[in-house]
Structures are given as structure tokens and as C-alpha cells.
C-alpha angles and dihedrals in degrees: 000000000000133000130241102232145067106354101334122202120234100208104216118260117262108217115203127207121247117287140180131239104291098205088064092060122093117230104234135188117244096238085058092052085047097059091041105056109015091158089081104040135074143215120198133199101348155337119339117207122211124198139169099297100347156079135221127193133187125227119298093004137131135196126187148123142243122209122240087210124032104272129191103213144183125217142201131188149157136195136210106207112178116253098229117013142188087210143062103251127194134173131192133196119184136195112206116212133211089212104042120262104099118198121221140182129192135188121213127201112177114204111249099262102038096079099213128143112269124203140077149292153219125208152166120214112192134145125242126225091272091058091251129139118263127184128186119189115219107179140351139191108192138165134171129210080019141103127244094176119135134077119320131194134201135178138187123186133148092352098302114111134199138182117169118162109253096323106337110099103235105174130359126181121189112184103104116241113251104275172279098024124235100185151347135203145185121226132188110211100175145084093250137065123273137233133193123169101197134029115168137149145173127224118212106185115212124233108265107239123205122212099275097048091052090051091055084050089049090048093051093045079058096045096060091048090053094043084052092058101039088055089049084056093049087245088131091156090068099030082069102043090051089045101050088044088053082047092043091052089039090057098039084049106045116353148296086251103048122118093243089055086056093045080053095049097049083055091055097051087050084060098047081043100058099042091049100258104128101149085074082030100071089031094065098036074059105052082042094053089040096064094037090064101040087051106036110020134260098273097045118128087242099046097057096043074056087054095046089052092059097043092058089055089048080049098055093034076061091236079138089165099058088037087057099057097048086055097052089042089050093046081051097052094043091051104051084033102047109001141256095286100039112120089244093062088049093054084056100053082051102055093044089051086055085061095044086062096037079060094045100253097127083154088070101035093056090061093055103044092050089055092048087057099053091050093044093049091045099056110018097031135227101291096049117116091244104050081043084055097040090052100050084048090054094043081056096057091049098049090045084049087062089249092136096168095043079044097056091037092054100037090048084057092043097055092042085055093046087044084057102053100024107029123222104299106054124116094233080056084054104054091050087052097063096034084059082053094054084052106053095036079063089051095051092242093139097179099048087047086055103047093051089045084047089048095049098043087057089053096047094043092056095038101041107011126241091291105055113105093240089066094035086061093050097048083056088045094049087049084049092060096040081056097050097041089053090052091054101046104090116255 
């Protein structure tokens, strides 16, 4: 998903492993998983009880099962944690990864009288290259002298996970564990006996590859990251040609309708995108979205950043009418899905405040771009590409609003911020830097016009060459201040 205006930020492509079709897999309990292949799952320190629905674990046990193929999985499960206990209570619940980087949540209930914090967490649990543990926390609800008893849920499908307590949504984290899955478990950390009511999953087998069909995989993985490049470079005719021969391979090897084939076909309409084409473009933004919803579900993550990448080529097709109802859509999806201060709702506010100002409405779009920052800057923080996005984009309102002071304020913060991330020579720098020459050249600060034109044109030099179109722009824009300087000099 990326925007169309000021900097724009390009997040980077999830592929997926392979993956069946889903809507040929039972659903089975795990109990039942459990009495069919016992060769691949465990039972630690004592007797596991199984009842109607539920699960019931003694004091310091586990129960889980590894895979004998990679799976892809989806999980449900609730919890019954007391409302008021004698014990410390915990609960864990881990997602083994094929990759590395396994995900684990973990529910914690204090005794009265320990006060400690009570809640739960999110974590990753990876090794470094040195074999050492690392943990990365993701997310955490705590309180202290409080109870969280009560029932909790928490699900985990296609890499988006979500734990609310009964029906209020507490936590949910949406980038997908590095699949595919190879295991979960259940683990009682606590003194006291656990409880969980339900414990479900799905198993979706992958397809087995030979070698040759791992090495086309491999190939078309190539291929992206060169079409990538060769777009950076303004090279787009062979940006396309690497990126429909990584789609092609994608499709002979798995299917026409597999994730990977989607995340191929959004880089492709990036392509088409960036070189004008927008009629491919939004035909590929289509297939891509297609697939993304038939697969995934209309309320996935994915499948909105899908939607908001069509609604930015009916934008700038000027279809303004049709653009206006997928980003409305996509802002509705991202607020029941994730909530009103997640960054992909941010990422919403901010496109739709891009058609606000593509209709003229810069009032509006002011409003929602201003919103869109502080989520971004809460949650993301300051440094992040899309608070230094949202802010540019924000610097560029302002200035179109004829704010020129809230406009240079906002657009020096926003290149020391993109210095920071990026370096010097960098194209988003670029781009601040000749929207800072546009500026000044309004405010009749001649010098300072020149020196961030100067600037720009020796990034874009290095990084595109003399020809491209970008250098060419800022070679027009250094004569036009030449000329204006010369008109204001007394005669």
C-alpha cells in the first residue's frame, strides 16, 4: 500500500508461504488432532483433561503439537481467568515458526495479595546470529491492584491476531508471523489449574515443492527485488518485464489465485503507477485485490491496503467519486478491524485527506491529516517513515493553503526527520528538498530556493542520472529562479 502525494511510503510486500485451498480443510478440535497423530504432539508434567469444549490443564503443564509438514493454522481460544484468586495464574499460548520469530501470548493473573501487575502480553521470541535468545515485546494490557478476570479471547488466522476480553477488542496485531507454522502449544504457568474453553484450530497443508519448483519461487523472489530497483532507477520497462515474469513463475508454481501472486501483482501496479500508466495500473491493483479478499476475507488488513491501492489510481484517474467510496470503505474497515488509533487507520485518514485536497477541500483535509499524524507519531513515533510521510504531506496542505510559515516550519522538520531515516542521498529527501525550493522561490528567498534546488539536483543526479524526468524538473525549476531573481534585481 503507498499514497500518491508528497513523499509516499511503499510498505514492504508480505509473502506468504504456499497455502491450499482453505475451504477444503475441516475444521478439527484439538483433542481430535491429538488421538489421530500422537507421534507429533506432546504432553508435559501431568494429566490433561479433556471435556466437551473445553481444556483443562494442571499446574506447570503444556500440551501442543508440532507439525510433521509446514502448516499454516488458525486458532481460537478462550479463557476463563477467576475473577478473584488465591494464586498467580499464566497462561501461554505460542506460535512455532518455521522461520524463526515465534509469536507468543501470554495471560497473567497475580494472587490478591502479591501485588503484582496483572494482564496480558505479546511477544516475539527469535535468535539472533550468534544463537542467543531474543524477545521482543509487541504489545502489552496491564493493571495492578485490578482484576482482569473474566473470559478472554484470542485468535490468530492468517497472521492477524486478536485478543479482546469477552467482546471488547483489547489488543490486535496484524504483521503475520513468519510463516508458514510448524506448531502451537498451550502452556499453564501458574500454581493453579487451568481452564480453557475452547481450544480449535484449522490446518491448512501446504503444497509439497520439489526442487525445481523451489528454484522458480526463488527466481521470481529475484525477480521483485530487481524490478524494484530497476523502477527506483526509472528503468520501468524493465521494472515490468522482471515483475510479470516473477507473477508468471508464481502462478505455474502455485496458482493464479495464491497470496504471493497478489503481493506480485501490487508491485506491478506500482510500476504501471509510477510510469502513468494507470489504466494497468488499476487492473492489476484489481486482480491483486481480487485474490486478497477471496483468500483472506473482506476485512482483512491486506485486503484493505488492496482497496486503498485502487482507490489512489481511480484518484488520480480523477474518478474522484468512485475514489471516494473505497476510502471510506477502507477507513471503515480499519476502524471496526483494528481500531480508531491503529497506524492503518491512520494510513486511511491520510489518503482521504489526499482527496479532499485533490477536490479542493483543503479545510477538511486539514482535519484529517492532522489526525493521521498524531496517530502516526503516537504509535509509530516521530522517526517512523509514515509520520515522516504524514507530515510532508501535511507541510504540502499548508503550503497549498497559502500557510507559508506553518508550511517551512513543518517541511524543515519534516527533511531533518527524513535525513535521519533515510541519509542525504535518498529520493523522499529529494523530493523535500524541491518542495522547500518551490517554497522559497514563493517567498522571494532566492538563496535559500537555490541551495535546496542545488541540493536536490545532486541527489537525483547520483541516484537517477541527468535524463530522468525528476532531474530534468529540477534543472527547469533552478532556470526559473535564475529568471525571477533577474526580474527582481533593479535595473
Amino acid at each position: 500500500m503507498f499514497r500518491g502525494e508528497g513523499i509516499g511510503v511503499l510498505v514492504a510486500m508480505s509473502l506468504v508461504a504456499p497455502t491450499a485451498n482453505t475451504a477444503e480443510s475441516p475444521t478439527l478440535s484439538f483433542k481430535d488432532h491429538f488421538e489421530r497423530d500422537t507421534r507429533s504432539n506432546y504432553v508435559t508434567a501431568g494429566e490433561v483433561t479433556w471435556a466437551p469444549g473445553s481444556l483443562v490443564l494442571p499446574p506447570n503443564a503444556a500440551v501442543g503439537t508440532r507439525f510433521a509438514g509446514a502448516l499454516r493454522v488458525a486458532v481460537r481460544t478462550r479463557v476463563e481467568i477467576p475473577e478473584s484468586s488465591t494464586v498467580d495464574q499464566a497462561v501461554t499460548h505460542r506460535f512455532y515458526s518455521a522461520r524463526g520469530g515465534d509469536l507468543a501470548v501470554t495471560f497473567i493473573s497475580r494472587a490478591r495479595d502479591s501485588g503484582g501487575a496483572s494482564g496480558f502480553l505479546v511477544q516475539r521470541l527469535s535468535r539472533d546470529s550468534a544463537g542467543q535468545d531474543v524477545v521482543e515485546e509487541l504489545g502489552r494490557f496491564a493493571t495492578k491492584g485490578e482484576s482482569i478476570g473474566g473470559e478472554w479471547r484470542l485468535e490468530f488466522r492468517r497472521g492477524l491476531l486478536e485478543v479482546a476480553r469477552g467482546e471488547r477488542e483489547a489488543f490486535v496485531y496484524d504483521q503475520a508471523l513468519a510463516e508458514p507454522i510448524v506448531g502451537v502449544a498451550v502452556m499453564n504457568r501458574g500454581t493453579g489449574v487451568l481452564e480453557c474453553r475452547q481450544f480449535d484450530f484449522e490446518a491448512f497443508p501446504e503444497p509439497i515443492l520439489d526442487d525445481e519448483a523451489k528454484e522458480r519461487l526463488r527466481q521470481a523472489d529475484d525477480l521483485l527485488v530487481t524490478a524494484r530497483q530497476e523502477a527506483n532507477r526509472g528503468d520501468s520497462t524493465s521494472a515490468i518485464a522482471d515483475a510479470q515474469r516473477a507473477i508468471w513463475l508464481r502462478s505455474r508454481t502455485l496458482s493464479e489465485d495464491h497470496l504471493t501472486v497478489a503481493d506480485g501483482l501490487v508491485e506491478l501496479g506500482r510500476i504501471f503507477y509510477v510510469r502513468g500508466d494507470l489504466g494497468r495500473a488499476l487492473d492489476a491493483g484489481r486482480q491483486a485485490l481480487k485474490v486478497r479478499q477471496a483468500t483472506l476475507g473482506e476485512h482483512h488488513p491486506e485486503a484493505t491496503a488492496g482497496l486503498i491501492d485502487v482507490a489512489l489510481y481511480h484518484k488520480t484517474l480523477r474518478q474522484f467519486d468512485t475514489a471516494g467510496r473505497l476510502y471510506e470503505r477502507a477507513l471503515e474497515q480499519c476502524r471496526e478491524v483494528l481500531g480508531e488509533r491503529h497506524q492503518r487507520t491512520a494510513v486511511c485518514l491520510d489518503n482521504l485527506a489526499g482527496l479532499h485536497v485533490s477536490l479542493g477541500r483543503l479545510a477538511e483535509a486539514r482535519g484529517l491529516r492532522e489526525q493521521a499524524l498524531a496517530i502516526f507519531q503516537t504509535t509509530l513515533g516521530p522517526y517512523h517513515p509514515e509520520s515522516i510521510s504524514c507530515l510532508h504531506n501535511l507541510a504540502s496542505l499548508r503550503h497549498a493553503q497559502g500557510k507559508r510559515d506553518d508550511a517551512l516550519a513543518l517541511y524543515r522538520e519534516a527533511l531533518a526527520g527524513g535525513r535521519r531515516l533515510h541519509g542525504e542521498h535518498n529520493a523522499e529527501v529529494a523530493t523535500m528538498l524541491e518542495n522547500l525550493s518551490q517554497l522559497q522561490l514563493e517567498r522571494g528567498d532566492w538563496r535559500a530556493s537555490r541551495r535546496f534546488a542545488q541540493e536536490c539536483m545532486s541527489v537525483r543526479t547520483s541516484l537517477f542520472g541527468k535524463e530522468h524526468p525528476a532531474t530534468r524538473r529540477i534543472e527547469s525549476l533552478l532556470a526559473k529562479i535564475d529568471r525571477e531573481e533577474g526580474r527582481s534585481e533593479p535595473n
